[in-house]
GUKOLMAR-760838 format. One record per residue: residue number from 0; residue in three letters; x, y, z of N, C-alpha, C in turn. Coordinates in Angstrom, 1 decimal. Layout:
REC:nr:rest:n.x:n.y:n.z:ca.x:ca.y:ca.z:c.x:c.y:c.z
REC:NUM:ala:X:Y:Z:X:Y:Z:X:Y:Z
...
REM end
This chain:
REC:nr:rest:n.x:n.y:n.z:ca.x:ca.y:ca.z:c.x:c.y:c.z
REC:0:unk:71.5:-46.6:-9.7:70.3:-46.6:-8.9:69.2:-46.0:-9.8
REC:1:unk:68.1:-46.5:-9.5:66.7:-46.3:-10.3:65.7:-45.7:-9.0
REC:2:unk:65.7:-43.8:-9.9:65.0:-43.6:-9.2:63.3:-44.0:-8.9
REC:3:unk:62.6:-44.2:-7.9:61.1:-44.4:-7.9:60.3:-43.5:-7.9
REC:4:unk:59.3:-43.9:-9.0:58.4:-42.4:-9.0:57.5:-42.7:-7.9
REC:5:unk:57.0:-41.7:-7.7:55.6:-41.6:-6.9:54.6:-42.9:-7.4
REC:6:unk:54.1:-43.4:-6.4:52.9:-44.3:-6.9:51.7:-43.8:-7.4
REC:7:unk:50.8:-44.0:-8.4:50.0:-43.3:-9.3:48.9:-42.9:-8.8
REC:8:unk:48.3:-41.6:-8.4:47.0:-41.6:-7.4:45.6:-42.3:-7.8
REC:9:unk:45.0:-42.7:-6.9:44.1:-43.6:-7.3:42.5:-42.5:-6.8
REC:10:unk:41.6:-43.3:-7.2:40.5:-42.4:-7.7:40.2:-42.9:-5.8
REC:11:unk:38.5:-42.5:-5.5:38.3:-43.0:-4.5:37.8:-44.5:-4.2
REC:12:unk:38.3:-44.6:-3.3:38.2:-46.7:-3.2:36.7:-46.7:-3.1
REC:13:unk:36.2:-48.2:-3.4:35.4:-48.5:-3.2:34.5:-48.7:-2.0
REC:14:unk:35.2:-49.2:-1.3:34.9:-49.3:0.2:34.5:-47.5:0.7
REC:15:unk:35.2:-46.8:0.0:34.9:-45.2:1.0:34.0:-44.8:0.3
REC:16:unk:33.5:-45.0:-1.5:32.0:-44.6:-1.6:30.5:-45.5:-0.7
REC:17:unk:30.5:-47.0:-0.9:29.6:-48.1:-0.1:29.6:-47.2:1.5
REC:18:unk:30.5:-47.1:2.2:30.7:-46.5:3.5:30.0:-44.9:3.2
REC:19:unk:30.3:-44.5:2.8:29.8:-42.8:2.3:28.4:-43.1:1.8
REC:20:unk:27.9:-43.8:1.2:26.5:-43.8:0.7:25.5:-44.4:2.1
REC:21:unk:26.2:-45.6:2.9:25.8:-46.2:3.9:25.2:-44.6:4.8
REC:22:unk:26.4:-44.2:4.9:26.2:-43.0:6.1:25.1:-42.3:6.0
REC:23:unk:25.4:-41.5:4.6:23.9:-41.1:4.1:23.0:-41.1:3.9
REC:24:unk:22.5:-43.0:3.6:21.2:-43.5:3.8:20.7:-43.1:5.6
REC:25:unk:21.8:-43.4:6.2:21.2:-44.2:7.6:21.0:-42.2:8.0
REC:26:unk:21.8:-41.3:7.6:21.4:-39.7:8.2:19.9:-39.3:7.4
REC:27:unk:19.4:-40.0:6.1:18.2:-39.4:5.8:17.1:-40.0:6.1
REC:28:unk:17.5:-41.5:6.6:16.3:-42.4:7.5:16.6:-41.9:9.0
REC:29:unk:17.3:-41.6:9.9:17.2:-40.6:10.9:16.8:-39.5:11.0
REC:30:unk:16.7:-38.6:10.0:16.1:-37.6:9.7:14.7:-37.9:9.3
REC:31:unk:14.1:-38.6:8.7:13.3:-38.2:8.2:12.0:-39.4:8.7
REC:32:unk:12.6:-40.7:9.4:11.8:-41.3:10.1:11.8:-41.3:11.7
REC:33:unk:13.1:-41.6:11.7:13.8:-41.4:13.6:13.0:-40.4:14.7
REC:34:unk:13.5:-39.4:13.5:13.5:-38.2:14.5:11.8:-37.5:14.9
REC:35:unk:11.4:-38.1:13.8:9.6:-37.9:14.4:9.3:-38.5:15.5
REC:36:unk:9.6:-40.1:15.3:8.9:-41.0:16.3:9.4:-40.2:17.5
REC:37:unk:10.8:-40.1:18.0:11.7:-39.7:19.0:10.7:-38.0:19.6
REC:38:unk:10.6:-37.3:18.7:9.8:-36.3:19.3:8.7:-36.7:19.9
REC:39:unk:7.8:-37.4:19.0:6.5:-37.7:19.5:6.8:-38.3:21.0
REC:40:unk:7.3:-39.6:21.1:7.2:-40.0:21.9:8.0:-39.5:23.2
REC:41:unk:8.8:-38.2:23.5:9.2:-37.2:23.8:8.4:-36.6:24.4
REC:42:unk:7.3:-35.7:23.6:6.3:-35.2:24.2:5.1:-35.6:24.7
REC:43:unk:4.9:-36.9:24.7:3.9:-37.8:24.9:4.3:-38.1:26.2
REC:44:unk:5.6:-38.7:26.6:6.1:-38.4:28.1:5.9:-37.8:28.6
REC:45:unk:6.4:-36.0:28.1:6.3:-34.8:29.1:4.9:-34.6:29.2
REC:46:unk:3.8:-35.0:28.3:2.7:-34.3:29.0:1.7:-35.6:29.9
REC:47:unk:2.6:-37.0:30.0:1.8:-37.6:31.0:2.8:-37.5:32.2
REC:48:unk:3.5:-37.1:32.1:4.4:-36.5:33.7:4.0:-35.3:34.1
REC:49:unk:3.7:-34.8:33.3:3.0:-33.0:34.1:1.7:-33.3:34.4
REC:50:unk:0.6:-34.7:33.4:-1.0:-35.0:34.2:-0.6:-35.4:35.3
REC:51:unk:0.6:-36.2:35.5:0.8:-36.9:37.1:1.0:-35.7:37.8
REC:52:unk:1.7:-35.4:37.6:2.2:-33.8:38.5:1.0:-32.9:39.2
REC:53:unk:0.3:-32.7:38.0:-1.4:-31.7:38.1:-2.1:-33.0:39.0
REC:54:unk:-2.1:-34.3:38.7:-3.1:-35.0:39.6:-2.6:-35.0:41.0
REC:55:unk:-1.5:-35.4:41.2:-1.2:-35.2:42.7:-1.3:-33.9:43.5
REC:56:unk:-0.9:-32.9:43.0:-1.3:-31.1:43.0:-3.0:-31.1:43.4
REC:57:unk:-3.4:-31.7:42.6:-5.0:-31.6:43.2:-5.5:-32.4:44.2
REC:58:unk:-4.8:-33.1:44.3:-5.2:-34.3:45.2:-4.8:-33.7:46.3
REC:59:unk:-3.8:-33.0:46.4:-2.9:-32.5:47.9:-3.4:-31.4:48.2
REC:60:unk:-4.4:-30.7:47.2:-4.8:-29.6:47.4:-6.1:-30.2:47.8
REC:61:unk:-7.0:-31.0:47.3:-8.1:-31.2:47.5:-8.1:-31.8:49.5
REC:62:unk:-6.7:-32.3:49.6:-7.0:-32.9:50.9:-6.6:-32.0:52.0
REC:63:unk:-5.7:-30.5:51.7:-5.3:-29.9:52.1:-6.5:-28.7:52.8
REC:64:unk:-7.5:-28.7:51.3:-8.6:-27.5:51.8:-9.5:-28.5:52.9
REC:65:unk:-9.6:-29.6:53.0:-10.7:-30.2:53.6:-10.0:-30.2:55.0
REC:66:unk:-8.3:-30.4:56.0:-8.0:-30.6:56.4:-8.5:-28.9:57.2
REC:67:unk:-8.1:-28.0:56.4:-8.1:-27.1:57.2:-9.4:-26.1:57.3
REC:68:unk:-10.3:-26.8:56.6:-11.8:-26.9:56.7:-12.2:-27.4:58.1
REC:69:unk:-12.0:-28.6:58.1:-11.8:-29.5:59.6:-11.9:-29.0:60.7
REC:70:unk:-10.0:-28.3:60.6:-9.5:-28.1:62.2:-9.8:-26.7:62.3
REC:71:unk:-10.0:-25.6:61.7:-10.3:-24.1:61.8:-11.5:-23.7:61.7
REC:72:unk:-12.2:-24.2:60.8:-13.9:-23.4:60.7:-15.0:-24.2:60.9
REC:73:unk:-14.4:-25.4:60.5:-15.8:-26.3:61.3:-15.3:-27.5:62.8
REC:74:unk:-14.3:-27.1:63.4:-14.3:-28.0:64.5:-15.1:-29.1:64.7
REC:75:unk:-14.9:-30.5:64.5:-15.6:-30.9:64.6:-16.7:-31.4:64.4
REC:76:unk:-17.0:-30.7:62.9:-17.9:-31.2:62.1:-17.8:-31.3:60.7
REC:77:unk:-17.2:-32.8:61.1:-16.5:-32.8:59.2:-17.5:-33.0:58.2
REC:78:unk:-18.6:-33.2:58.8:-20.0:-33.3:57.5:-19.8:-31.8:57.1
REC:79:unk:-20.1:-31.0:57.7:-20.0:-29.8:56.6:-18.7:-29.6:56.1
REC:80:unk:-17.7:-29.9:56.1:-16.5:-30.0:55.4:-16.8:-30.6:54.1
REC:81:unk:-17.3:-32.0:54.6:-17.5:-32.4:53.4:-18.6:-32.6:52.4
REC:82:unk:-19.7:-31.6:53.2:-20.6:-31.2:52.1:-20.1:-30.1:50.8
REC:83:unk:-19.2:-28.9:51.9:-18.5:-28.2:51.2:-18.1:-28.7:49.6
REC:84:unk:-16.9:-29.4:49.8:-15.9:-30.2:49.0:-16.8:-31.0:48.1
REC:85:unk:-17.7:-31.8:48.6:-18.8:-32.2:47.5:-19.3:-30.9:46.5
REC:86:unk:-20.0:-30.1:47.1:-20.6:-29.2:46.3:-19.4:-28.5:45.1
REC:87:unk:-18.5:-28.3:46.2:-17.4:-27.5:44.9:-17.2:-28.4:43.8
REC:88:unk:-16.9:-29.5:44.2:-16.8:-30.8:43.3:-18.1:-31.0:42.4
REC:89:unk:-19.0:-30.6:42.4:-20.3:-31.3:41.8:-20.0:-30.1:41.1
REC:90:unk:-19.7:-28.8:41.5:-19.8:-27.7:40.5:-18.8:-27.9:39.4
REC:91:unk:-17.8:-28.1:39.9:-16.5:-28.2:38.8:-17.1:-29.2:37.4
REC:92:unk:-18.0:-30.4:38.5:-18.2:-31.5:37.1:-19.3:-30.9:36.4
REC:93:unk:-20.3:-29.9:36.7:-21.2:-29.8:35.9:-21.0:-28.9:35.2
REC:94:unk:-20.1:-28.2:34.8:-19.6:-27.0:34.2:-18.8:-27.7:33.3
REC:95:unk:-17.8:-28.8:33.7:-17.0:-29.5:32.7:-18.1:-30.3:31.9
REC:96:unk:-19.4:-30.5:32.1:-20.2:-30.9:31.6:-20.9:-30.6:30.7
REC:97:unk:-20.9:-29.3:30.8:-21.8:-28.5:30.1:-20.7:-27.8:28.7
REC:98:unk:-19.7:-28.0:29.3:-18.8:-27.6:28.2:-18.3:-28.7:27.2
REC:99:unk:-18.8:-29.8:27.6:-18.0:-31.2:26.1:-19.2:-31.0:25.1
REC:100:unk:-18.8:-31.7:24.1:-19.1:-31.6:22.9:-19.2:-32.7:22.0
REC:101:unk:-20.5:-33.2:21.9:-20.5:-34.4:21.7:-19.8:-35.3:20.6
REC:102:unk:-19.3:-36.4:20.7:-18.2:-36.7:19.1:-19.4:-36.8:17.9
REC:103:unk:-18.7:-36.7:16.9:-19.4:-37.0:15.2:-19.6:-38.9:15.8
REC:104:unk:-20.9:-39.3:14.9:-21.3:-40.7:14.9:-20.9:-41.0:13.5
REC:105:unk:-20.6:-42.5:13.4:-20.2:-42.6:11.7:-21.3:-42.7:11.3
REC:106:unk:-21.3:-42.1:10.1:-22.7:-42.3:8.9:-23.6:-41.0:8.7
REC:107:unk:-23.1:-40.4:9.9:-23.9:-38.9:9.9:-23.8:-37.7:8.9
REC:108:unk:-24.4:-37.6:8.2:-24.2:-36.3:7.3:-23.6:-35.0:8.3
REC:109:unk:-22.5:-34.7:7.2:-21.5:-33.4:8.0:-22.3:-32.2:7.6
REC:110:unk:-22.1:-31.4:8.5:-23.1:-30.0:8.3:-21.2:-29.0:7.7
REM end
């Protein structure tokens, strides 16, 4: 009887470097392009779900002060309720008005 040696170790196949470089490529294009878009558009969600949030909040608030404008201090006379709520309103916008800032125009020499 002829003993059998061990079969001779072989280096790494080819298939498991192609597969190991694959992996690699596709973890530094995940990294390095993926994972931006994936944030951005991440936080781009969260802060038009929190404007919805703030818009309905105001809205509920806005219809909340006028209701109980209404039924408690003016009985009956929802013109001054809703002169009120105008005014507050006209104030809010002229103050947000007074605070923008006009954009650069193209062609304009920058200071």
């Amino acid at each position: 009887m002829t003993a059998t040696s061990p079969p001779p170790e072989r280096g790494p196949d080819f298939v498991d470097k192609a597969l190991g470089s694959l992996d690699h490529l596709l973890d530094v294009v995940h990294d390095k392009l993926l994972r931006p878009i994936l944030l951005v558009g991440r936080t781009l969600a969260f802060i038009f779900v929190l404007l919805l949030v703030a818009l309905v909040l105001v809205i509920v608030l806005i219809i909340g002060v006028t209701r109980l404008l209404d039924v408690y201090l003016f009985a009956g006379r929802v013109w001054i309720t809703y002169v009120l709520v105008g005014a507050v309103s006209l104030t809010a916008g002229l103050i947000i008005w007074r605070r923008r800032r006009p954009a650069p125009t193209r062609g304009a020499p920058r200071d």
